[in-house]
PAMI-88859 format. One record per residue (C-alpha): x, y, z; residue in three letters. Coordinates in steps of 0.5 Angstrom, whole numbers, plus 500, padded with zeros to 3 digits. Layout:
XYZALA ...
//
This chain:
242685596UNK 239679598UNK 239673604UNK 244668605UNK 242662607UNK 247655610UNK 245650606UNK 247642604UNK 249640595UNK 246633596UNK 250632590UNK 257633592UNK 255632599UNK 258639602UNK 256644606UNK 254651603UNK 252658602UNK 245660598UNK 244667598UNK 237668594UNK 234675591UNK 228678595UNK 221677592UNK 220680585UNK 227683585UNK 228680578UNK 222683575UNK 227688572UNK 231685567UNK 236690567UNK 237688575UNK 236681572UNK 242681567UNK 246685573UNK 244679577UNK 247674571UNK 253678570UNK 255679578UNK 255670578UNK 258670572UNK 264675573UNK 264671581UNK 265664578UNK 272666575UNK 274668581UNK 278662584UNK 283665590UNK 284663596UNK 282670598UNK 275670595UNK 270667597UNK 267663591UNK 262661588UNK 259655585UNK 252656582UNK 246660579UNK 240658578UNK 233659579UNK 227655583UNK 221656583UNK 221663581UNK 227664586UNK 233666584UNK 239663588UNK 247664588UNK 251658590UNK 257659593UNK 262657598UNK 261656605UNK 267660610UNK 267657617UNK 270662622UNK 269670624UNK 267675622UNK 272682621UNK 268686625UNK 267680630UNK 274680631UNK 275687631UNK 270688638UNK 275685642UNK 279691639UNK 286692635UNK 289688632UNK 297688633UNK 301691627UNK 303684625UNK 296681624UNK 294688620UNK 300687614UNK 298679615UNK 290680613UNK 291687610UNK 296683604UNK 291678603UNK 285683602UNK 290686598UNK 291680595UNK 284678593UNK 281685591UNK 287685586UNK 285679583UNK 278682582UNK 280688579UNK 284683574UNK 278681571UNK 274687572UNK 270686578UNK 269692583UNK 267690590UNK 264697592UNK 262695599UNK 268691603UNK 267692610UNK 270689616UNK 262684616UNK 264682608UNK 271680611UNK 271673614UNK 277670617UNK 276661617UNK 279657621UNK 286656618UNK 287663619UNK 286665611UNK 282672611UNK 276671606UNK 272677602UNK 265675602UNK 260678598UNK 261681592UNK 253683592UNK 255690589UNK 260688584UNK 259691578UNK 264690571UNK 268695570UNK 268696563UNK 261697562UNK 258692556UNK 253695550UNK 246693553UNK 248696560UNK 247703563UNK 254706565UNK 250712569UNK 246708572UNK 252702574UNK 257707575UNK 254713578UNK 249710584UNK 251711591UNK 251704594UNK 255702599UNK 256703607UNK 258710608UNK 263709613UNK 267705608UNK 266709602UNK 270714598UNK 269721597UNK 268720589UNK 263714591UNK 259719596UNK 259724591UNK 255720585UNK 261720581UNK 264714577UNK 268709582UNK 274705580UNK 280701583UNK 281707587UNK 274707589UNK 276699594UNK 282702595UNK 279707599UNK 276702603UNK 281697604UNK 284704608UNK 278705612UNK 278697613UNK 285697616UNK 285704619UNK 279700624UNK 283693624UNK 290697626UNK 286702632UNK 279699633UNK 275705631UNK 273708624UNK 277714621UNK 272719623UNK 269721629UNK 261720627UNK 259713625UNK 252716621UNK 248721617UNK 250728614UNK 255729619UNK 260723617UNK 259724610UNK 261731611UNK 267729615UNK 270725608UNK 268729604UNK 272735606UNK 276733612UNK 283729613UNK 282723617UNK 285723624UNK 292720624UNK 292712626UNK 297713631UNK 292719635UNK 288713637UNK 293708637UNK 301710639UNK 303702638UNK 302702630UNK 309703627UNK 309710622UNK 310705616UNK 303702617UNK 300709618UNK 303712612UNK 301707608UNK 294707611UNK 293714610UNK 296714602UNK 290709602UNK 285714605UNK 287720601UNK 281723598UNK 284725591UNK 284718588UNK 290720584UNK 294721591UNK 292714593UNK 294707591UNK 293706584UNK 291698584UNK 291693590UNK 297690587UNK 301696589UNK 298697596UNK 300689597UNK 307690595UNK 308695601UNK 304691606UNK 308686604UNK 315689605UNK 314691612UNK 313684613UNK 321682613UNK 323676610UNK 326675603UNK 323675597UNK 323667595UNK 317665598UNK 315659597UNK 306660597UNK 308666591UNK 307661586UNK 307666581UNK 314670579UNK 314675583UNK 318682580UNK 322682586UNK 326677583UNK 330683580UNK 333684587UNK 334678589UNK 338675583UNK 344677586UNK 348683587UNK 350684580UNK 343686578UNK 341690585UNK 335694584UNK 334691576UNK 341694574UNK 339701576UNK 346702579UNK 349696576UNK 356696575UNK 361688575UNK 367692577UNK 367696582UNK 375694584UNK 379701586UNK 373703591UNK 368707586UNK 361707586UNK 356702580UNK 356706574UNK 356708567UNK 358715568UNK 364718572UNK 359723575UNK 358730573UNK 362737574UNK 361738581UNK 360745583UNK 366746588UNK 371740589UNK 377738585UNK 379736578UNK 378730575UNK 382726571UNK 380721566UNK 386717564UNK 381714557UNK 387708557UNK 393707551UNK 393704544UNK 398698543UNK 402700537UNK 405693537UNK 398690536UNK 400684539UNK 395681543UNK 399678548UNK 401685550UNK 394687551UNK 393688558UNK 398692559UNK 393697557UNK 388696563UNK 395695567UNK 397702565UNK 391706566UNK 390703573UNK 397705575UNK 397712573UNK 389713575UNK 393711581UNK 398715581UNK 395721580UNK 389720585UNK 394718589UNK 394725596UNK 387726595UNK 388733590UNK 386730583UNK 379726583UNK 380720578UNK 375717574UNK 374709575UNK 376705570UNK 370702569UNK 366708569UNK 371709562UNK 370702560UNK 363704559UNK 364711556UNK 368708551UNK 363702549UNK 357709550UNK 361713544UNK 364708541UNK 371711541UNK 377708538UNK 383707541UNK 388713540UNK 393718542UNK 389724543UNK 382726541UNK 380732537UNK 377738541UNK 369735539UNK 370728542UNK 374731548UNK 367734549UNK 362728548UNK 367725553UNK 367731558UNK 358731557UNK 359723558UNK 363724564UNK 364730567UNK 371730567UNK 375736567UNK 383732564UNK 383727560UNK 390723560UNK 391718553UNK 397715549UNK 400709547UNK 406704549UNK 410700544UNK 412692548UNK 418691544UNK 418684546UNK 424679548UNK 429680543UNK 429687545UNK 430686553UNK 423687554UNK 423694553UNK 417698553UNK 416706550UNK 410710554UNK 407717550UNK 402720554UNK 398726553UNK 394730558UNK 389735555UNK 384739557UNK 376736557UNK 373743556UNK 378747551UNK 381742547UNK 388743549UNK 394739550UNK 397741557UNK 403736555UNK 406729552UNK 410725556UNK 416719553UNK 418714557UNK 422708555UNK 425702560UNK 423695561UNK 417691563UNK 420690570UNK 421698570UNK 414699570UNK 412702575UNK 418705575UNK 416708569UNK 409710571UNK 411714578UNK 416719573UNK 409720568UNK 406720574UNK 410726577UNK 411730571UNK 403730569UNK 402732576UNK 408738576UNK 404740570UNK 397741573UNK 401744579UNK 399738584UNK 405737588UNK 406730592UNK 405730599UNK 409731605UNK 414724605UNK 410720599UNK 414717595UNK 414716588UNK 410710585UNK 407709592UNK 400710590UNK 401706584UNK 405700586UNK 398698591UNK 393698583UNK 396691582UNK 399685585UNK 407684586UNK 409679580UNK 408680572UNK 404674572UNK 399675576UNK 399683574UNK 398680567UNK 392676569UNK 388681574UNK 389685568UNK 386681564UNK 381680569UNK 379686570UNK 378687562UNK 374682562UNK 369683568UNK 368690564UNK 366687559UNK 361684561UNK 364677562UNK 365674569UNK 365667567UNK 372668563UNK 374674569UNK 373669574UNK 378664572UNK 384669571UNK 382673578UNK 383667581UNK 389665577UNK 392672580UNK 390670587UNK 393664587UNK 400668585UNK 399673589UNK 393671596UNK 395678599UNK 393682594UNK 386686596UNK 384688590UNK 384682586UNK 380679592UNK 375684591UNK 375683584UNK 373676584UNK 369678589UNK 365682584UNK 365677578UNK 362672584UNK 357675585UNK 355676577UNK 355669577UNK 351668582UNK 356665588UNK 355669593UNK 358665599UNK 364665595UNK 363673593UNK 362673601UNK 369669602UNK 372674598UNK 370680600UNK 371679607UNK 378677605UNK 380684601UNK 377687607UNK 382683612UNK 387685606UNK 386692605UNK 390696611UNK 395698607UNK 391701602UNK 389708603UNK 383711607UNK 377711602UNK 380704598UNK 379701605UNK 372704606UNK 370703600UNK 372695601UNK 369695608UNK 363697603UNK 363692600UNK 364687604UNK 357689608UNK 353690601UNK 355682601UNK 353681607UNK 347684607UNK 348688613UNK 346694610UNK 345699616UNK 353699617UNK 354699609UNK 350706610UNK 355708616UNK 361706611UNK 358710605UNK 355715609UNK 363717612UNK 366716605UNK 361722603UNK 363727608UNK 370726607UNK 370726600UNK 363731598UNK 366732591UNK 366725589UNK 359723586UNK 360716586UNK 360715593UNK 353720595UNK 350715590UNK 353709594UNK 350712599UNK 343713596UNK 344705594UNK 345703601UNK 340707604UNK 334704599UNK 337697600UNK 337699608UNK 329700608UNK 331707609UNK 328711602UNK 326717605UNK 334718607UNK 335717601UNK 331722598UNK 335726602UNK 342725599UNK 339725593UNK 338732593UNK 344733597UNK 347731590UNK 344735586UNK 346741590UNK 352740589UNK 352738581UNK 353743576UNK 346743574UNK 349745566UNK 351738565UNK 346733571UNK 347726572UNK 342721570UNK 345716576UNK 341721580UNK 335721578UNK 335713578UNK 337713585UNK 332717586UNK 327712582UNK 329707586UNK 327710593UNK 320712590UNK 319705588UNK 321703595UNK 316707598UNK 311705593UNK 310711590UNK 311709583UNK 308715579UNK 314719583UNK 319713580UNK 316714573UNK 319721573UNK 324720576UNK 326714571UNK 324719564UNK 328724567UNK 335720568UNK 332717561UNK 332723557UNK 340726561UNK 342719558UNK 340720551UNK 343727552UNK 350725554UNK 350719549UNK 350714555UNK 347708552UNK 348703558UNK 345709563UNK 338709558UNK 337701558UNK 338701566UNK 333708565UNK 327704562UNK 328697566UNK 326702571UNK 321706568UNK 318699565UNK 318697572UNK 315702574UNK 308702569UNK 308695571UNK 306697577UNK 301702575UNK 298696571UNK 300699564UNK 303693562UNK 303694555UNK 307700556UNK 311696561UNK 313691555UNK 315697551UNK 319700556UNK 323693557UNK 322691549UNK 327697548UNK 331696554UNK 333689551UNK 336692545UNK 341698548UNK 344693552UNK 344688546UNK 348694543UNK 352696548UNK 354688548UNK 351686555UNK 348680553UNK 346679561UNK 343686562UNK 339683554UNK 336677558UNK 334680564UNK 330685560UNK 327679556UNK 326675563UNK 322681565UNK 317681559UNK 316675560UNK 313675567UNK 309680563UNK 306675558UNK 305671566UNK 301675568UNK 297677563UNK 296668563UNK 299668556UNK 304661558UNK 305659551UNK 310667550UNK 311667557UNK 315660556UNK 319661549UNK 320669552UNK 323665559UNK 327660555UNK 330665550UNK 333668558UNK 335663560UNK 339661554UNK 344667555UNK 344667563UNK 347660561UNK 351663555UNK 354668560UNK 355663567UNK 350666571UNK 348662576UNK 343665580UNK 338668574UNK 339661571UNK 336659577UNK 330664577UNK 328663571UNK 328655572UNK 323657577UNK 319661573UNK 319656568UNK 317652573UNK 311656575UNK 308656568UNK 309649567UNK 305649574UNK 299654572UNK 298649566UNK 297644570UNK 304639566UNK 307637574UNK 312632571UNK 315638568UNK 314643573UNK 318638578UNK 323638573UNK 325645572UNK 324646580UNK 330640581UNK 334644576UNK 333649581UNK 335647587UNK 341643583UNK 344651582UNK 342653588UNK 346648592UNK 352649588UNK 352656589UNK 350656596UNK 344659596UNK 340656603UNK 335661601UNK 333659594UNK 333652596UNK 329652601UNK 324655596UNK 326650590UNK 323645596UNK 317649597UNK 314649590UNK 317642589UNK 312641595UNK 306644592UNK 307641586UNK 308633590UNK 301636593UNK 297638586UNK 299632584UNK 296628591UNK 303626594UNK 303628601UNK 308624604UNK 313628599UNK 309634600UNK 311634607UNK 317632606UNK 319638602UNK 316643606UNK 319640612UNK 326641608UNK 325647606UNK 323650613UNK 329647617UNK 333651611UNK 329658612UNK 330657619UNK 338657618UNK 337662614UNK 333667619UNK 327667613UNK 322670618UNK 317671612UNK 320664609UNK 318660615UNK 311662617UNK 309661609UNK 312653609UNK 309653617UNK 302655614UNK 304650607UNK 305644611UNK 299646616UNK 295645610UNK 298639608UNK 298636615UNK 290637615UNK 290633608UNK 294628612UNK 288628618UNK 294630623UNK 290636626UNK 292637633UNK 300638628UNK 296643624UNK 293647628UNK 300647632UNK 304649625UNK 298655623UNK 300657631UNK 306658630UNK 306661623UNK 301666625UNK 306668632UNK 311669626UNK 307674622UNK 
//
């Protein structure tokens, strides 16, 4: 669509590119107001990844395009020196990716990219070039929709089936090219034997591409797998938008997720901010202690196993807050005590925690046979033990009265009531004799040389004091309040430092609040502490311990084990699919999933199942696979009446349309998870949904909302002490003050970040506070501090092994060198960064 002519603008003394339509060409006005449009539409584009365009104009009868001159190399001049190595593949295909998804935001098609419209400059940047076949994706009033949207144009090698069929080409349509680009780049020759005419059109139309590895066996089948879901010939099989191909390019490349270049809030953010909101709160659970698995819901009836037992907790007759904890003490000890010898499965008492804010059940000391049966929906229990005890105080010698009650979940009917009176001291004597009796009654006998009271005395630590704070702690965390949990567990520790437990207890609250070198710390000394614990509380300990360390191969290793020893238990299958995701290993993942639903009782379903089935697909970039499975855990949770598992359900779903480019639905979605946490009392999970509704109004460039929505969350993570999610949306707030071009404010809100990120130990978030406070220093024309900060933020990403992280501040502080005019340090630091990615 024209020549291209290097040229020099005397006014602003720069080089650059003039394109110029042939002779005549504008004398249709049609092809005129196509011609306007196309300079219009290009002038918005302002990316690093576009070549820009500067001018429209006319001289004399010609009509010309000013646009920015790219020095460097052609792709396919690269290309005649062969194939790309995988690194260089995700590198420049993230930055195609990167720029088409700009384009497609304002409506722009490129329709002919191809390794000669690509342009790679001397600082290593991949260009797109020439936007000469760009066409408006929502055609105006004065157009023709047939004649735009439906005219074969393009280079075949390089265009979709749709396109070469004359049908209306979309985002799908550059998709398919982008496929065809990287195909090349990755093994040096085009996905189809023949280069031209009739028989390549054939070969697209109606035949699979050969696989990149038949051609190149050195690239990895992540690259290819994603390469050939780009060159799939059913547009709706492919990726539905350049930003989900760019996010699957990019997570091949390792690294975490705060890098300092992504100005923009990037929706990884959910993952990263700390353990307590892995995978946007879709296996979310803040206490975790007795080796259960993150959760709502104890898990469903299993087909074959044993039978689980619920102990729902006990009224306080003597309505003495001081003597509340005894609640939380007594049920631990006897889910302990009945668990204990492997022959009755014990729901968590957090997953009880939760049932009973789900179903807003009361305290009491038995539950009609209807309840009893919302309880068995929700949970999956087969008995459920409750009661009351009454706490006589001092005057009475401390004495306590027990009543227990077991019953049968799915008849209704009382098994048996047990009574038991002794002192404070006696307690767990106490909960040994209910403990035999109960098991007596379920025909479960105690295990060769197992003493009474064994299992229970390991559920708290050794003294009242620290009894009563764990407790305390635990009922706390449960709730949804780790600030107030972490100052009793750690009270508790002090009394007793040789309770595993109660480290890995204040493990968990650390990490809710975003101390996750402390939660580290903690972890590792359970772990250190636990050998006196039985074999899957240690391993379940072990666990957690590798998720805290981040070393997830060895935490599938720990849950995979758990699983075979224990396949009737739920929660550890789901552990497992956590781990596996995390591990880079979702199709594993998909695979447990499906293992767990073999041995569920399909009457009832689990909607934690489908969720890690979600979040497996979301890793693989399937996202319309993650959509469905997100509805589906949605609508099992709204059946069992689980309010926490729903709100966890639409995060997922609304990341999900998000992805798929449907972000009012995305809103929605997020919007109505804001409001079950909010009802369920989880004002942390509340505020993660508003942070996410307000990278929502980032995107779509509306910084006002996205300002107010940002310092609606931010308020509630400071209310609630987290730490790490203050810090992400300080960052993000920062972003926006950045975009509007407020640089005074944006420095502010990234020093508050690096403040919180240095209290918490979080190398990582420092280094990437540095990174953005260098950008700013660098908009604001401040090159010594520019450089300063990078070269801070790099040492810190190098400490931390943040491959990803160090090649982009090499890559920033390349730039900032070149502004300096220390070229030969540049080129040294672009080097380096290019050998990294």
């Amino acid at each position: 669509m024209g020549l291209v002519y290097r040229a020099h603008d005397e006014t602003l003394d720069r080089d650059v590119a003039l394109k110029v339509l042939p002779t005549g060409m504008l004398s249709d006005e049609q092809a005129r107001r196509r011609f306007r449009r196309e300079a219009l539409s290009l002038a918005k584009l302002n990316h690093p990844h576009i070549g820009g365009v500067y001018e429209f104009g006319s001289e004399g009868g010609v009509d010309f395009l000013v646009m920015e001159l790219v020095s460097g190399v052609t792709l396919d001049a690269r290309l005649a020196a062969g194939p790309m190595e995988d690194a260089e593949v995700l590198r420049y295909g993230a930055q195609l990716a990167d720029g088409l998804e700009a384009a497609h935001q304002q409506a722009i098609l490129h329709r002919d990219l191809k390794p000669s419209n690509l342009r790679i400059n001397k600082e290593g940047r991949l260009k797109i070039l020439d936007f000469g076949l760009a066409q408006w994706t929502r055609p105006e009033d004065d157009s023709d929709p047939t004649a735009t949207n439906t005219k074969v144009s393009g280079t075949v090698a390089y265009m979709s089936p749709e396109q070469l069929r004359g049908k209306n080409a979309d985002v799908r349509s550059d998709i398919y090219s982008v496929g065809a680009v990287l195909y090349e780049m990755a093994t040096g020759k085009h996905p189809y034997a023949e280069s031209s005419g009739p028989q390549l059109i054939a070969q697209i139309l109606d035949r699979p591409p050969s696989r990149p590895t038949s051609r190149n066996r050195k690239i990895s089948p992540a690259l290819e797998s994603i390469i050939l879901k780009a060159l799939d010939r059913d547009p709706d099989l492919r990726y539905q938008s350049a930003r989900e191909m760019r996010i699957d390019l990019e997570r091949l490349t390792s690294g975490s997720t705060s890098v300092a270049t992504r100005r923009r809030p990037g929706w990884p953010w959910v993952l990263a901010a700390g353990a307590a909101l892995a995978a946007a709160l879709l296996v979310w659970n803040p206490a975790d202690i007795r080796g259960r698995l993150f959760g709502w819901r104890a898990g469903s009836s299993l087909s074959h196993g044993r039978r689980s037992v619920a102990v729902v907790g006990f009224r306080n007759l003597s309505g003495k807050p001081e003597q509340a904890w005894l609640s939380t003490a007594l049920a631990e000890m006897l889910s302990t005590e009945l668990g204990g010898g492997g022959q009755l499965r014990s729901v968590p008492g957090e997953n009880i925690a939760r049932m009973k804010l789900d179903l807003s059940l009361p305290d009491a000391e038995s539950y009609a046979p209807d309840t009893l049966q919302r309880i068995r929906k929700h949970s999956g229990t087969d008995l459920v033990v409750l009661g009351s005890y009454m706490a006589m105080g001092n005057d009475a010698g401390n004495r306590i009265r027990i009543d227990f009650h077991l019953q049968d979940a799915t008849t209704g009917e009382t098994l048996a009531s047990v009574s038991e009176t002794g002192t404070e001291p006696e307690l767990l004597d106490l909960v040994a004799r209910t403990g035999s009796r109960l098991r007596s009654t379920l025909g479960v006998q105690a295990s060769a040389g197992e003493s009474a009271g064994a299992h229970a005395s390991s559920s708290l630590p050794s003294t009242n004091e620290a009894a009563r704070l764990y407790a305390e702690g635990l009922s706390k965390l449960r709730l949804f309040e780790a600030r107030e949990a972490r100052s009793l567990l750690e009270k508790a520790a002090t009394l007793d430092p040789k309770f595993a437990l109660g480290h890995a207890a204040l493990s968990e609250a650390l990490t809710n609040l975003g101390y996750d070198a402390l939660a580290r710390e903690e972890a590792q000394k359970a772990f250190d502490l636990s050998a006196s614990l039985s074999r899957d509380e240690r391993l379940m300990i072990e666990g957690r311990l590798r998720e805290a360390t981040r070393e997830w191969p060895k935490a599938v290793e720990t849950y995979r084990t758990l699983w075979r020893f224990f396949p009737d238990n739920l929660e550890y299958g789901l552990r497992l699919a956590t781990a596996q995701t995390a591990a880079g290993q979702p199709k594993e993942a998909l695979a447990t999933v499906e293992e767990m639903r073999r041995a569920t009782d399909s009457a009832n379903g689990d909607p934690r199942i489908d969720l890690a089935e979600a979040k497996a697909y979301d890793k693989l970039g399937s996202f319309k696979q993650s959509l469905a499975a997100a509805q589906t855990a949605s609508k099992i949770g709204e059946a069992n009446g689980a309010r926490l598992v729903v709100a966890q359900s639409r995060i997922a779903e609304g990341w999900a349309w998000e992805r798929l480019g449907e972000r009012s639905k995305a809103g929605v979605a997020f919007a109505e998870a804001h409001d079950l946490f909010s009802a369920a009392g989880d004002k942390r999970g509340a505020a993660t949904a508003t942070h996410l509704n307000g990278h929502l109004l980032y995107d779509q460039g509306n910084y006002a909302e996205a300002n107010r929505t940002y310092q609606t969350a931010l308020a509630v993570f400071r209310e609630t002490g987290d730490q790490q999610s203050a810090a992400a949306t300080l960052n993000n707030l920062g972003n926006v003050a950045n975009d509007i071009g407020d640089f005074p404010k944006a420095m502010s809100y990234y020093e508050q970040t690096l403040a919180i990120d240095r209290e918490t130990g979080s190398k990582g978030g420092m280094a990437g506070a540095l990174g953005n406070m260098a950008n700013v220093f660098d908009s604001m024309g401040d090159l010594a501090n520019a450089r300063k900060k990078n070269e801070e933020g790099l040492a810190m990403f190098r400490e931390v092994g943040d491959q990803r992280g160090t090649a982009s501040t090499l890559g920033n502080l390349g730039n900032v060198l070149v502004e300096i005019g220390e070229l030969t340090a540049a080129r040294q630091h672009y080097e380096e960064g290019l050998k990294i990615q």
